[in-house]
Residue, then its C-alpha position, 0 to 999 in steps of 0.5 A: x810322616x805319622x798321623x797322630x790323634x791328640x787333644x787339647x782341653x778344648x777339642x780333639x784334632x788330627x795333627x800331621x807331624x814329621x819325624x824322620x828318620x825313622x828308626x833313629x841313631x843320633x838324632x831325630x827331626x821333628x816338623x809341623x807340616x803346616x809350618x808352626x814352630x815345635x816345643x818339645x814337651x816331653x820324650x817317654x819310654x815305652x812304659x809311659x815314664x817321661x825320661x827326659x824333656x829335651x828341646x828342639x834345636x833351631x834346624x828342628x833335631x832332637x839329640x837322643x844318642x844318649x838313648x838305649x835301643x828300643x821304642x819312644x814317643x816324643x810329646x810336642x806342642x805345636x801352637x795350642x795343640x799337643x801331639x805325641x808321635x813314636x819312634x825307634x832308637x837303634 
């Protein structure tokens, strides 16, 4: 589970994501741990350029066997709220 520290135009929120596994090969899984249906935003490299804009699938995975190895943050939107959590691409 990552803790991650976001905001919104309104406020600032602590959000509980789930991205597992973690580090990742094919593919990830991102939940809401309250239960709210994810949008994928945005996936970025670790300089911060947006690499692609993927979508969750409805069991929740994202497809990134397509990425070379290293380290990514996926933005999702959960209800009004924006997150972004990180992971690794082995």
């Amino acid at each position: 589970q990552s803790m991650c520290i976001s905001s919104t135009e309104d406020q600032v929120f602590r959000a509980s994501i789930d991205l597992f596994p973690n580090p990742a090969s094919d593919r990830v899984f991102v939940r809401d741990a309250e239960g709210n249906p994810l949008q994928l935003a945005r996936m970025f490299d670790v300089m911060g350029k947006t690499i692609s804009m993927p979508s969750v699938h409805a069991d929740g995975s994202v497809d990134v066997s397509d990425l070379a190895e290293g380290l990514y943050a996926i933005e999702v939107f959960s209800g009004k709220h924006r997150t972004m959590v990180a992971f690794v691409k082995l």
